[in-house]
C-alpha positions as CSV (number, residue, x, y, z in Angstrom):
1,X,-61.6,188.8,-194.1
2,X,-63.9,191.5,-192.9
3,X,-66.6,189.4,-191.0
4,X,-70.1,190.9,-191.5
5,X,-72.8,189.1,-189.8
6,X,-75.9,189.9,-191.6
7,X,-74.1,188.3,-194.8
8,X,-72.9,185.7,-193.1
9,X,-76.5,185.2,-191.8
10,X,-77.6,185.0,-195.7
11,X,-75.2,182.1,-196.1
12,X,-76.5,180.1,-193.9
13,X,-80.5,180.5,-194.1
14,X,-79.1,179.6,-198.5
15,X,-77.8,176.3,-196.9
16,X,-80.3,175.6,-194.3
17,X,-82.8,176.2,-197.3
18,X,-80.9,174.0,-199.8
19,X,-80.3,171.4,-197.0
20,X,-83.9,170.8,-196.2
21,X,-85.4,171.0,-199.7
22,X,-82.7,169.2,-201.5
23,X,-82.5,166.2,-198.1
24,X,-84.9,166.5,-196.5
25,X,-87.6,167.3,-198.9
26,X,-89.0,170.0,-196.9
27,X,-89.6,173.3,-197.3
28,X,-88.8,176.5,-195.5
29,X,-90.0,180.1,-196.0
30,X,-89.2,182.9,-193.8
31,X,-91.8,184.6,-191.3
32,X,-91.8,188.2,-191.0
33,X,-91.2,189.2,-187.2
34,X,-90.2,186.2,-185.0
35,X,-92.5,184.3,-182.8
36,X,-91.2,182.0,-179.7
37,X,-90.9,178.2,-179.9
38,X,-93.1,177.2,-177.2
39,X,-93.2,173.6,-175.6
40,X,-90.7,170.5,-176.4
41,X,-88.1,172.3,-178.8
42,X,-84.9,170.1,-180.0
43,X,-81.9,172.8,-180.1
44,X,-78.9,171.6,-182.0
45,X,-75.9,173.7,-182.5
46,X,-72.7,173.3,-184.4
47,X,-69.8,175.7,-183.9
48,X,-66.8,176.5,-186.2
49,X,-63.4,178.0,-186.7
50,X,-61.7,179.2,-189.1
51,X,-61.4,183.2,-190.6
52,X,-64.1,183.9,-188.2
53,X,-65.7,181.5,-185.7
54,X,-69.5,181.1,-185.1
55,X,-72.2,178.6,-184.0
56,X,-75.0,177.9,-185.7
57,X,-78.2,176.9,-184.0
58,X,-81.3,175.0,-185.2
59,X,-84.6,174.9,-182.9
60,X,-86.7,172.0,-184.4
61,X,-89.9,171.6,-182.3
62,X,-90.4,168.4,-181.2
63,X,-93.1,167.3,-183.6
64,X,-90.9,168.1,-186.6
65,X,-88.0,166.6,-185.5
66,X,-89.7,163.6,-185.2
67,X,-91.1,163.7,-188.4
68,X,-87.6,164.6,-190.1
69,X,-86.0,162.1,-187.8
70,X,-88.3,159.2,-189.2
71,X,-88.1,160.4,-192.8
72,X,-84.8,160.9,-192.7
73,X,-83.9,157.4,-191.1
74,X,-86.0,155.5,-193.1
75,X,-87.9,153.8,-190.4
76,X,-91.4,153.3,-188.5
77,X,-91.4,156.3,-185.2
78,X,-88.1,156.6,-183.8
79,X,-86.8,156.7,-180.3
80,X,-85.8,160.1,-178.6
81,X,-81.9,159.2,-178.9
82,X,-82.6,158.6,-182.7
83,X,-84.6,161.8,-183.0
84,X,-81.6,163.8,-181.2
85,X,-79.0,161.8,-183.6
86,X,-80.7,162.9,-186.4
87,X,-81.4,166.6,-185.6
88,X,-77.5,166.9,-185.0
89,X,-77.0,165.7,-188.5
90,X,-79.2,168.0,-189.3
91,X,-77.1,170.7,-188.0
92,X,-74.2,169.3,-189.5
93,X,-75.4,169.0,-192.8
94,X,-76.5,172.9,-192.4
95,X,-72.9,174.0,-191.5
96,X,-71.2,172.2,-193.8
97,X,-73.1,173.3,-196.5
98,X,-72.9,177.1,-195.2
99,X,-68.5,176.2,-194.6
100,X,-68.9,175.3,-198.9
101,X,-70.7,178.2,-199.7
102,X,-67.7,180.2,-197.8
103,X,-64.8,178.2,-198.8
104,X,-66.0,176.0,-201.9
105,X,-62.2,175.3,-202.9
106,X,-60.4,175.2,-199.7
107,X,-60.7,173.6,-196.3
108,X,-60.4,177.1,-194.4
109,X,-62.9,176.2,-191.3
110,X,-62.8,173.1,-188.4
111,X,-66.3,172.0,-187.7
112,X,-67.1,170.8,-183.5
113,X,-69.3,167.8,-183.2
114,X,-72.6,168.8,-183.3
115,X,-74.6,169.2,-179.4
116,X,-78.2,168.6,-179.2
117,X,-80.4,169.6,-176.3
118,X,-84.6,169.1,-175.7
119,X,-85.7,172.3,-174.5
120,X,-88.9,173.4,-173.5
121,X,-89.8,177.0,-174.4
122,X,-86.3,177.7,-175.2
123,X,-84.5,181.1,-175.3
124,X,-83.3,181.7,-178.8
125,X,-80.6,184.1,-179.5
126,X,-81.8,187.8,-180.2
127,X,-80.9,187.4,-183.7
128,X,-82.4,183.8,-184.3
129,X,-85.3,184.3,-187.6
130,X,-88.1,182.1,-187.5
131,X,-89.2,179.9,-190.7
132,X,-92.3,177.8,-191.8
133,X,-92.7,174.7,-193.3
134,X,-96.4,175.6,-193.8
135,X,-97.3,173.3,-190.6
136,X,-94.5,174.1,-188.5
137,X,-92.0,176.7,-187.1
138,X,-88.8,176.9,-186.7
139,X,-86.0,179.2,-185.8
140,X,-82.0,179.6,-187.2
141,X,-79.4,181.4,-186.0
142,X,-75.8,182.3,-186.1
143,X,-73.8,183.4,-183.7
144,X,-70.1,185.1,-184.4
145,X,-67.7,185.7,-182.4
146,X,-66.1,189.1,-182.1
């Protein structure tokens, strides 16, 4: 399989998109140009194997994250180790859906555990995009190996 990033890139802003509309009930449109995250940023990052390896990154800022964290959990304001939990499901649930979209009828890539760091002003990858959920940004991208 002929890996081509900027497809592969497509794949996995459709699951991050159906992910957070479909679970999290939030949505996410693309910003033209991309901005730096700037103060408390949760990074979580998931990498694979399989035809072609890659990690995918997620930079939630901090205020989002809680918000996702406490709506996804079901409960009052969560604690930091809670908010980190839940942005590495987060990630999970993005590369898993991206591995389906790739594979839907065969188990062709091995997903890591999922790595979550707080940040602040964080240095996202030359070809992260930035997104909107009309309150609040937030950046994707995919790394693959050569």
């Amino acid at each position: 399989m002929e890996v081509i990033p900027d497809q592969l890139f497509d794949v996995v802003v459709h699951a991050a998109t159906e992910v957070f509309e479909n679970m999290l009930f939030v949505s996410i449109y693309p910003v033209a140009g991309s901005s730096p995250l700037t103060g408390q940023v949760i990074h979580g990052r998931i990498r694979y194997q399989g035809p072609h390896s890659a990690t995918v990154h997620l930079y939630l800022p901090a205020d989002l994250a809680l918000r996702l964290a406490g709506d996804f959990l079901g409960e009052g304001t969560p604690d930091e180790e809670l908010v980190l939990d839940a942005c590495a499901e987060v990630a999970n649930m993005v590369a898993g859906r991206h591995l389906k979209s790739l594979s839907p009828d065969a188990r062709l890539y091995r997903l890591a555990m999922p790595q979550v760091a707080v940040e602040i002003d964080p240095v996202t990858p030359p070809q992260a995009r930035t997104f909107t959920t009309g309150r609040h940004l937030l950046q994707l991208a995919l790394e693959v190996e050569q």
